[in-house]
C-alpha positions as CSV (number, residue, x, y, z in Angstrom):
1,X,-12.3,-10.9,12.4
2,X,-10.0,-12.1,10.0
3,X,-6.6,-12.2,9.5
4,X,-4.8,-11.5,5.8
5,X,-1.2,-12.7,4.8
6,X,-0.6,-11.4,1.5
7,X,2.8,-10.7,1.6
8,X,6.3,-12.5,2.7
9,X,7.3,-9.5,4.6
10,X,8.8,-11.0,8.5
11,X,7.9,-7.5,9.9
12,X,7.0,-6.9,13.8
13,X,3.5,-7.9,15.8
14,X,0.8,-6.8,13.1
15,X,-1.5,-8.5,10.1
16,X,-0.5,-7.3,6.7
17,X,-4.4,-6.7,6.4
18,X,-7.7,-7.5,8.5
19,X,-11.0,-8.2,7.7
20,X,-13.7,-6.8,9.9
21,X,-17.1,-6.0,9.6
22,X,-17.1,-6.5,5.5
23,X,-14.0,-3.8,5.6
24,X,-10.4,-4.9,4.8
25,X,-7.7,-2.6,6.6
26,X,-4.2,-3.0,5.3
27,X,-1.7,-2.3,7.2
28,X,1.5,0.1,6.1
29,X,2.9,-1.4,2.8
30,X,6.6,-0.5,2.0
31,X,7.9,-0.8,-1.0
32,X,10.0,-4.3,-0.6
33,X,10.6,-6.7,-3.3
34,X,10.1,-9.9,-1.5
35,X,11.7,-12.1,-4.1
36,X,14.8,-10.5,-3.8
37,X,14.3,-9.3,0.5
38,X,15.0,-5.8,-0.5
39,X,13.3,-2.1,-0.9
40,X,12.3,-1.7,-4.7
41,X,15.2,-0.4,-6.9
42,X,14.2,2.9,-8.8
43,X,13.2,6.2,-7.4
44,X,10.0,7.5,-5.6
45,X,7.9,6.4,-8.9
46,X,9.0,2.4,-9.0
47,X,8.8,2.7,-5.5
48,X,5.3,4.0,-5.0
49,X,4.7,1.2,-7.7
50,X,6.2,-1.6,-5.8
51,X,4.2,-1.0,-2.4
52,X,0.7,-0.3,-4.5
53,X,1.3,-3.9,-5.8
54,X,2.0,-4.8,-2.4
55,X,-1.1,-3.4,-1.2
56,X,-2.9,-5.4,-4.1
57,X,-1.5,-8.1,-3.1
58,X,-3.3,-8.2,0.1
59,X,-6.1,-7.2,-1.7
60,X,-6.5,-10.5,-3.7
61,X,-5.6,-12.8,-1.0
62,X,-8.7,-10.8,0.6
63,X,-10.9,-11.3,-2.5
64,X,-11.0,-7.9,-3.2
65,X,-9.4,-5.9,-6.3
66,X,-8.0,-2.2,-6.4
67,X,-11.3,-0.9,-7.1
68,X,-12.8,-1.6,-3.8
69,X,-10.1,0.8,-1.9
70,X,-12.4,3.6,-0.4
71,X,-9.1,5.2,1.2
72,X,-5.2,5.3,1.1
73,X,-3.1,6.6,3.9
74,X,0.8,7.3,2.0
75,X,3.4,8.2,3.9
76,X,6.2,10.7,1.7
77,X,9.8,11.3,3.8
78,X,9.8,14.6,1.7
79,X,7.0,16.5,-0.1
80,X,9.2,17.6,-2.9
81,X,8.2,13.5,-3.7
82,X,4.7,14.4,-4.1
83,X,4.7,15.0,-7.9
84,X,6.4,11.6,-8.6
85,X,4.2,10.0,-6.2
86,X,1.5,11.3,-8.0
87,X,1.8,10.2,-11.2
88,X,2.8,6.1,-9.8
89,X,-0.6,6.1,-8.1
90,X,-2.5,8.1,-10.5
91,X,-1.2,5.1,-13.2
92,X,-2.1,2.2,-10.7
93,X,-5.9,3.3,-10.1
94,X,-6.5,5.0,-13.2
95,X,-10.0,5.9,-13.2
96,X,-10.7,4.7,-9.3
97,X,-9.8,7.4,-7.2
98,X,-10.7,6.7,-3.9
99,X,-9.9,9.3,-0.8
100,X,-6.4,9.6,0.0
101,X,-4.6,11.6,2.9
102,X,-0.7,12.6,2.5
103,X,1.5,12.5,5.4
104,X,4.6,13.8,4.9
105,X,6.7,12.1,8.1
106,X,10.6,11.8,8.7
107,X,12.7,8.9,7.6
108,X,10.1,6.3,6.4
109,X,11.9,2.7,7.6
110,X,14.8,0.8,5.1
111,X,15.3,4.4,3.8
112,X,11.9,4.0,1.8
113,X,10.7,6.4,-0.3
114,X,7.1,5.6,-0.1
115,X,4.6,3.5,2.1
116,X,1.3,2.9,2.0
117,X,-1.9,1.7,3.8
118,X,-5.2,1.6,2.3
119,X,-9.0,0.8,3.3
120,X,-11.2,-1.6,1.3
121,X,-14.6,-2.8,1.4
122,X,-15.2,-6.1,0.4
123,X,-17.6,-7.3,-2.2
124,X,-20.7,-9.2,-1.2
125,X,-20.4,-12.9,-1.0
């Protein structure tokens, strides 16, 4: 097993992502600006935005890119989001479109609008 840091985020007792087995599992991204130590400014889209790039982020330091997610988990506070959503992930994986579950859940934490885990496999050494 191995252990991913791709992101500045001091969050609780987890591994932004782990490698195991060839698969990369990411954990929850929200949609933080780390330069600044704050969630994203903008609405669900530049948020959805922000915490894809934070899950790409982990991606890289991995040596993976977005096209080697197989699955994304995101988490909406309110399905009236969706369409918004949507159209920020649709833009980020274009073409790719790997399997995707939506969770609509209560208050997501910092008020967020969006997070987002994802699965990846890993490309051959």
């Amino acid at each position: 097993m191995r252990f991913i840091n791709g992101s500045t985020s001091k969050g609780g007792h987890y591994s932004p992502g782990v490698v195991s087995h060839g698969t990369l599992y990411i954990s929850g991204q929200l949609p933080m600006d780390h330069a600044a130590g704050r969630l994203a400014e903008g609405g669900a889209a530049a948020q959805t935005k922000a915490a894809l790039e934070n899950v790409e982020r982990i991606l890289l330091a991995a040596g993976a890119q977005k096209e080697n997610v197989v699955l994304c988990r995101v988490y909406v506070p309110d399905v009236a989001l969706w369409d918004e959503v949507n159209a920020a992930y649709a833009a980020f994986f274009g073409a790719h479109k790997p399997a995707r579950v939506v969770v609509p859940t209560t208050t997501l934490h910092h008020g967020a609008l969006v997070e987002i885990e994802a699965i990846a496999e890993l490309p051959e050494a």
